[in-house]
N, C-alpha and C positions, 0 to 999 in steps of 0.2 A: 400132714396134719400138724398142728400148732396147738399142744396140751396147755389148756389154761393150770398154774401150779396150783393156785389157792380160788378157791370155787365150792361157795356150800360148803353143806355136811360132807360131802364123798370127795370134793375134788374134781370130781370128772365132770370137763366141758371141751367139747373138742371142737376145734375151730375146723371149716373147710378149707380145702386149700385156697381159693377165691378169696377167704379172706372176709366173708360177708358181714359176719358182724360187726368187727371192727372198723370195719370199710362204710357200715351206717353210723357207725357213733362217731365216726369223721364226717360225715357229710351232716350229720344235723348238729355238731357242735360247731361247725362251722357255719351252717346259715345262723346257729343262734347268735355266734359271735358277730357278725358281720351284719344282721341285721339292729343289733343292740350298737355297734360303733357309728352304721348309720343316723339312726334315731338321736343318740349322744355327741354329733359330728365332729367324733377322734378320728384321726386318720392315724393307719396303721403300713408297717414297712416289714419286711422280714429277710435275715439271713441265714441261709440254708446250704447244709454242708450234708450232711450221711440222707436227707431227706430231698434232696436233690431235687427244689422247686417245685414239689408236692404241695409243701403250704401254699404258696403263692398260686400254685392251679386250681387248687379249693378254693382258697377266698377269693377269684377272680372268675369264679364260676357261681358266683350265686349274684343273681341280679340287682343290679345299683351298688356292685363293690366299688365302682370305680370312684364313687363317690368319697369313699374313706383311703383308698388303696394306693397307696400315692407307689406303691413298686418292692422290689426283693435282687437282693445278690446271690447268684448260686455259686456259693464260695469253697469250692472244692479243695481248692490247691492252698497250700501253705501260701503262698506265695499273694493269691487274693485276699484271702484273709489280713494280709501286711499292708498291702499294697491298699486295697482298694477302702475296705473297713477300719483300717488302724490298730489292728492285732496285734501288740508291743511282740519284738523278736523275742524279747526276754519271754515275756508267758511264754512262747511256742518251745522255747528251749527246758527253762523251767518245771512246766507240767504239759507240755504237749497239749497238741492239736485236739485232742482227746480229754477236754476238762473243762470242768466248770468255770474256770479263769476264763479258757476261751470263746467259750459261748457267750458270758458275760459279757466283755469286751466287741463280740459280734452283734452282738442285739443293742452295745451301745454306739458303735461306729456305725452299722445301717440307721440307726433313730438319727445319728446325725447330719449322713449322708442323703438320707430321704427327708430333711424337717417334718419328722412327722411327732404326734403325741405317747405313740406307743410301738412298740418293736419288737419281734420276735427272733432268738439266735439259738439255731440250733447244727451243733454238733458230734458223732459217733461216729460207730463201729455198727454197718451194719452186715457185715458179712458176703457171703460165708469165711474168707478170712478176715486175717487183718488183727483177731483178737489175739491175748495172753493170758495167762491165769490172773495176773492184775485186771489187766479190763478185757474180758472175754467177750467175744460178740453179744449185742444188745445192750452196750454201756451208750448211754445216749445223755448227754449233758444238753436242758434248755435252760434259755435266761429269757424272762417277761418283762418287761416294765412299761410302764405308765408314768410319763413326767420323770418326777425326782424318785417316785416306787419302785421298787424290782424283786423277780422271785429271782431265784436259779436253784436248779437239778437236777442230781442222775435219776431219771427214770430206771435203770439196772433193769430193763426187759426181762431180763437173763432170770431173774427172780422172781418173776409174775409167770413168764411164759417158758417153756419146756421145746428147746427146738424150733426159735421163731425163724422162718428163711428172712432175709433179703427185705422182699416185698411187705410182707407182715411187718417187719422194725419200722421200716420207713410209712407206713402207715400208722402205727398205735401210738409212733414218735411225734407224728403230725398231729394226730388227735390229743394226745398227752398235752401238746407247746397250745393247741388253744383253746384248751380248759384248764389251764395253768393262767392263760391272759384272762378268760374271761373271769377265773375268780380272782385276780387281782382286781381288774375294773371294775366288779361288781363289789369286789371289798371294799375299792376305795370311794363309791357310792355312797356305802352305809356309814361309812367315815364324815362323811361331807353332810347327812341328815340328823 
């Protein structure tokens, strides 16, 4: 079980192991997103690190993604990150692999890699090791942007959710990175009227 921390009056929501709800607020945040980038013909790209090409299976599972979806890096290794994205060494030495620098810089070097209008970068800890009392499992840094726009941040799992395994991070991470894009693009809508 996966105790949601802050839930109502009592607190208590207890997730199944399966994962289900959060597993639906992923699957319809992503056909929302993906049918909204359609309509608005943004194409979108994503780099994915602790979520291990999760995003990219989502938005490439809902019909006529291909249409916006021009591709994703599953950027595991320091070394792709460098290599492939353009991950200055400096950040990776600086703040590690594990930072809002880095994701940053990954959602800008796949946007560049993929010419696309909008990108997604995300990086963590998703266990069961790996964590430190600084960044304890469920530290997940995304960075959104659109154009010249961009969000970045730590989701801190660890502080919504009580005990998330593995599977649970890399999904609430996926859903987190594109409802984070979609209300940037829908911010920058309301900007534009």
């Amino acid at each position: 079980m996966c105790n949601m921390k802050k839930n109502g009056a009592d607190g208590s929501c207890n997730f199944a192991k399966d994962n289900k709800m959060v597993t639906k607020r992923l699957d319809i945040v992503t056909d929302r997103v993906v049918k909204y980038m359609i309509a608005k013909h943004i194409s979108l790209s994503a780099a994915e690190s602790c979520t291990g090409g999760m995003i990219s299976e989502k938005v490439t599972g809902v019909a006529g993604a291909s249409a916006v979806y021009a591709g994703g890096v599953c950027s595991y290794s320091e070394d792709v990150k460098e290599r492939v994205l353009g991950v200055s060494r400096e950040t990776l030495d600086r703040f590690t692999v594990y930072s809002a620098e880095t994701a940053d810089e990954m959602s800008a070097g796949v946007m560049r890699l993929m010419r696309t209008d909008a990108a997604i970068g995300v990086t963590g800890i998703a266990g069961p090791g790996g964590g430190s009392e600084e960044k304890p499992v469920g530290t997940v840094y995304v960075s959104v942007r659109y154009k010249d726009k961009k969000t970045v941040r730590d989701l801190a799992l660890y502080k919504e959710y009580e005990d998330p395994d593995r599977e649970f991070i890399r999904i609430a991470a996926s859903a987190e990175a594109l409802e984070m894009l979609e209300q940037l693009l829908r911010g920058n809508e309301s900007e534009a009227n």
